[in-house]
C-alpha positions as CSV (number, residue, x, y, z in Angstrom):
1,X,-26.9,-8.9,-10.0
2,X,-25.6,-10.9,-7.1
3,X,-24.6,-14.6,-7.1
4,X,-27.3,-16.4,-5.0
5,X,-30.2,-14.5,-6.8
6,X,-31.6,-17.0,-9.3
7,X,-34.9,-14.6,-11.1
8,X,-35.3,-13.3,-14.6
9,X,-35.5,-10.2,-15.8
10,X,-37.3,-9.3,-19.2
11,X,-35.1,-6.2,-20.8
12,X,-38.1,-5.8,-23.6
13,X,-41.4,-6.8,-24.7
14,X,-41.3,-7.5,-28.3
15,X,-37.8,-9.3,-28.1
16,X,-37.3,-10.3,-24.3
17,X,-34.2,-11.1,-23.4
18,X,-34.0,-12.9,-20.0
19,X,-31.1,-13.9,-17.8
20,X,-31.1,-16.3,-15.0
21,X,-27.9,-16.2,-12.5
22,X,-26.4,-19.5,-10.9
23,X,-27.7,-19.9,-8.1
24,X,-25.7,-20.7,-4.5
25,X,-26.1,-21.8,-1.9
26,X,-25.9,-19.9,1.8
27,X,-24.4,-17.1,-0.1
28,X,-22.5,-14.5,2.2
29,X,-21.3,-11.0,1.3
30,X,-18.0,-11.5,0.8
31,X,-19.0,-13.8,-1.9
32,X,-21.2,-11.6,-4.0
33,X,-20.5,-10.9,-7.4
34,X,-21.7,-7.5,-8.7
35,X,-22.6,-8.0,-12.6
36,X,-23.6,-5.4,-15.0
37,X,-25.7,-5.8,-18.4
38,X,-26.1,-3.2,-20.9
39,X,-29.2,-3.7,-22.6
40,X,-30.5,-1.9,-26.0
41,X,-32.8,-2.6,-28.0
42,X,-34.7,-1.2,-31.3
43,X,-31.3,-0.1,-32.6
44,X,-32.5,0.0,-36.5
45,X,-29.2,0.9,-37.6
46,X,-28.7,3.8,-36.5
47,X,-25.0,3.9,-36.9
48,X,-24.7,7.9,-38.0
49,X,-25.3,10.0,-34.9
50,X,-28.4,12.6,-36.1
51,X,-28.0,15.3,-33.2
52,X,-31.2,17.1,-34.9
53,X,-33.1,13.9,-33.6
54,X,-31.1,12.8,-30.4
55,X,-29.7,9.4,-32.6
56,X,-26.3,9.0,-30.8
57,X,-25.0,6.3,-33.6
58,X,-23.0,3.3,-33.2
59,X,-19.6,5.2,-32.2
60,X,-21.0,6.9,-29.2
61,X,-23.2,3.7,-27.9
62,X,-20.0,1.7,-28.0
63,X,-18.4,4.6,-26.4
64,X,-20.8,4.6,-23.5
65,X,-20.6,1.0,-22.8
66,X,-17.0,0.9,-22.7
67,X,-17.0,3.7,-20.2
68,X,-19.5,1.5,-18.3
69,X,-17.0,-1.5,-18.9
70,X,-13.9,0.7,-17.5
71,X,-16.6,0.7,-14.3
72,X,-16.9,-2.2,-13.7
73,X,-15.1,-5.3,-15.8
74,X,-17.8,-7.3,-14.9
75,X,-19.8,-6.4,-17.7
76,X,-22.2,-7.8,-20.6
77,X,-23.6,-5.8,-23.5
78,X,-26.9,-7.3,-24.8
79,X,-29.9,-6.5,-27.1
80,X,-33.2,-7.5,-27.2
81,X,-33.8,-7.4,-30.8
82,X,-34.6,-5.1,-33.7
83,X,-30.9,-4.7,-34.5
84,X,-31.6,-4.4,-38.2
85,X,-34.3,-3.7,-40.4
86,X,-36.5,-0.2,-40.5
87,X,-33.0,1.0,-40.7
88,X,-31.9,4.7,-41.9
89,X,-30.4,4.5,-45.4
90,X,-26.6,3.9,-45.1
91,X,-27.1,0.8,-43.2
92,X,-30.4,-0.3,-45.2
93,X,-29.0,0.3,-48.8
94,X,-25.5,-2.0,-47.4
95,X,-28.0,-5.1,-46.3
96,X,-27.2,-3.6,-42.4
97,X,-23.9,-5.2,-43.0
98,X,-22.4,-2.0,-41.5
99,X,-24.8,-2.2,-38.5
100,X,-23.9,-5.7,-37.5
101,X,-20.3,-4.9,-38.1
102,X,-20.6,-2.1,-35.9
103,X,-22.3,-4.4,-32.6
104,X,-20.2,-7.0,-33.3
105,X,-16.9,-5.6,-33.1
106,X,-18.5,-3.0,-30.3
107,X,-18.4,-6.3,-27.9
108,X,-22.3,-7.3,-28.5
109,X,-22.1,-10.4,-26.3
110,X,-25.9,-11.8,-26.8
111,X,-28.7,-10.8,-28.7
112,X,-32.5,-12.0,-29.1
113,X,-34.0,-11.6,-32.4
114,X,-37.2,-8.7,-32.9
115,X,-39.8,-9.2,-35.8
116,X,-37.5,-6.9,-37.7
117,X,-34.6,-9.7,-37.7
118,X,-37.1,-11.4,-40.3
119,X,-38.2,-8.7,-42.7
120,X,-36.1,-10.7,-45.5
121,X,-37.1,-13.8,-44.2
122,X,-35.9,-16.9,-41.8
123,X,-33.7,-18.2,-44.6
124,X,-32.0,-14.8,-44.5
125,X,-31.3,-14.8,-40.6
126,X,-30.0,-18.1,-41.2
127,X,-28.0,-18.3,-44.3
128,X,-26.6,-14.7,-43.8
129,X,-27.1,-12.8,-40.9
130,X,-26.1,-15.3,-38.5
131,X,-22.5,-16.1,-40.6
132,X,-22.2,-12.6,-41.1
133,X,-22.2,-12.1,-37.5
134,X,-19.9,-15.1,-36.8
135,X,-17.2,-13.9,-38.9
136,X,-16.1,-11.3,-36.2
137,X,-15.8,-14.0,-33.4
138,X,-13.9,-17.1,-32.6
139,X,-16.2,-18.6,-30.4
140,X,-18.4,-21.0,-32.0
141,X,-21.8,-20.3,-32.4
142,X,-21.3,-16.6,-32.0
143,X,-23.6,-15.9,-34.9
144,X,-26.5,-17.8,-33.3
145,X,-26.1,-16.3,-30.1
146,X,-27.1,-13.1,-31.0
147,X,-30.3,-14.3,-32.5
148,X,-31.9,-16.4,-29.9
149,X,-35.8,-17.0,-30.3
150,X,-36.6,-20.0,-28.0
151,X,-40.5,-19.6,-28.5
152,X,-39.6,-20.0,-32.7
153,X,-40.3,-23.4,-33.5
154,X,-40.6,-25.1,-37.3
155,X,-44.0,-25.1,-38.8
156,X,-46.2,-27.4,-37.1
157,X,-44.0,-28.7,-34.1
158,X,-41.9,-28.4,-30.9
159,X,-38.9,-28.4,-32.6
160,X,-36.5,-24.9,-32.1
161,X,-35.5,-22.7,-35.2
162,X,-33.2,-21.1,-33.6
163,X,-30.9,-21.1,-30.6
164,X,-32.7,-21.1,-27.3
165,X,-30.0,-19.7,-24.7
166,X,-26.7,-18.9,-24.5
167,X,-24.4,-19.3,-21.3
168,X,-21.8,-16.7,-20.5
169,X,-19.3,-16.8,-17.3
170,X,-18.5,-13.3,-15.7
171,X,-16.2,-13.8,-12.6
172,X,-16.4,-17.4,-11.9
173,X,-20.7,-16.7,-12.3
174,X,-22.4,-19.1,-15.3
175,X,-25.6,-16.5,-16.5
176,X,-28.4,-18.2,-18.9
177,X,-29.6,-15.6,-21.2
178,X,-33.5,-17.0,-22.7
179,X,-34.7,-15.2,-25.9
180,X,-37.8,-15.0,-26.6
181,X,-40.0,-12.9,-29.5
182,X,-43.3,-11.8,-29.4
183,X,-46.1,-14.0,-31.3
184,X,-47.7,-11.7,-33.2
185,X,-44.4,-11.7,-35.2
186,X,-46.3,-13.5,-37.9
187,X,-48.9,-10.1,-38.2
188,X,-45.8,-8.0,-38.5
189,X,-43.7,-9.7,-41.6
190,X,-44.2,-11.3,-45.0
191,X,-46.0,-14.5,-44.5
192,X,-43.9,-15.5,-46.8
193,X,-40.8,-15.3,-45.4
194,X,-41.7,-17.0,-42.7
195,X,-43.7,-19.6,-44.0
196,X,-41.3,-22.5,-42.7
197,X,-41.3,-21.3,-39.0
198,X,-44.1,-20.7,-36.1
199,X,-44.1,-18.2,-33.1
200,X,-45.0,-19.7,-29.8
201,X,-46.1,-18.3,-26.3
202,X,-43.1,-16.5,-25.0
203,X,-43.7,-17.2,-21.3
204,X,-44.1,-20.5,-21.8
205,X,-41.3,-21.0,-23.7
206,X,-39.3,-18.8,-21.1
207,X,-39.9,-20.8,-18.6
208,X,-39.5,-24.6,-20.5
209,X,-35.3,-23.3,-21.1
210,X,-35.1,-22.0,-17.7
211,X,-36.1,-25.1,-16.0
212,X,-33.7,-26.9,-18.1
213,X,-30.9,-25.2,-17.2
214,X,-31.6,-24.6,-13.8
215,X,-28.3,-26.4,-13.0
């Protein structure tokens, strides 16, 4: 990713994740800024490698992206959703506390929530997940940043649930990473649990954030 390139670039389709560079102007070589992201996704907890199925676990996916980091400094390490939930017993039967731990203190710098972020419900993403994230950072907001679902809104308006974007500078370059989740979330969890919040149009909610922080 260069600086003077200002496009998106979905990493998923049920939890896209999109980034938008700054944009410059008359941008020569010499001032290009080579940028790396790491994307997973549909990580389940998975944090025991399972060679009989080709799970690599958390050790060796953190593993990998350090190598990648050692590269190349100028890296992120992103998800598009689906950290938690579906997860194999040792993270399910511990809340996926150990999963979370595991991303969190493996350098997970933003996330987007996946229809399995709300399997126990909005008030859990809120009231724990988010805080249980948080405790591993100092940078405010932390939490929140690695569920970002700009196209969830509260029942019956425009107003966001969650956190729409989060900026991150890598080498003097300001990225915008959008998060959006697919609408047919509410089909895929208790209605219940997400009784206080609606699913919008992703694209349209992609593009609302990016014009907004164009600049």
């Amino acid at each position: 990713m260069k600086r003077g390139i200002g496009g998106c670039a979905a990493l998923a389709a049920v939890g896209a994740l999109l980034f938008v560079p700054q944009a410059a102007s008359a941008a020569t070589a010499d001032e290009t800024t080579d940028i790396q992201v790491i994307g997973i996704n549909d990580f389940h907890g998975r944090i025991e490698a399972n060679p009989g199925n080709g799970v690599a676990g958390a050790a060796s996916l953190v593993g990998a992206v350090r190598q990648f980091e050692s590269e190349n400094p100028n890296t992120l390490f992103v998800s598009a959703g689906d950290n938690i939930g579906a997860s194999t017993f040792t993270s399910f039967i511990q809340q996926d506390e150990p999963t979370m731990e595991s991303l969190a203190l493996g350098g997970l710098d933003v996330g987007v929530v996946g229809n399995h972020e709300f399997d126990q419900g909005y008030v859990d993403l809120t009231d724990r997940v988010q805080p249980f994230y948080q405790q591993f950072s100092a940078e405010e907001g932390y939490g929140q940043d690695l569920t970002l679902g700009a196209n969830v809104y509260m029942t019956g308006t425009q107003d966001p649930a969650l956190k729409e974007y989060a900026i991150r500078e890598v080498d003097g370059v300001r990225i915008g990473f959008i998060g959006t989740i697919t609408a047919d979330t509410e089909t895929l969890v208790s209605p219940a649990g997400i009784s206080e919040i609606d699913f919008g149009d992703q694209v349209e909610a992609a593009n609302r954030v990016a014009a907004e922080i164009a600049d």
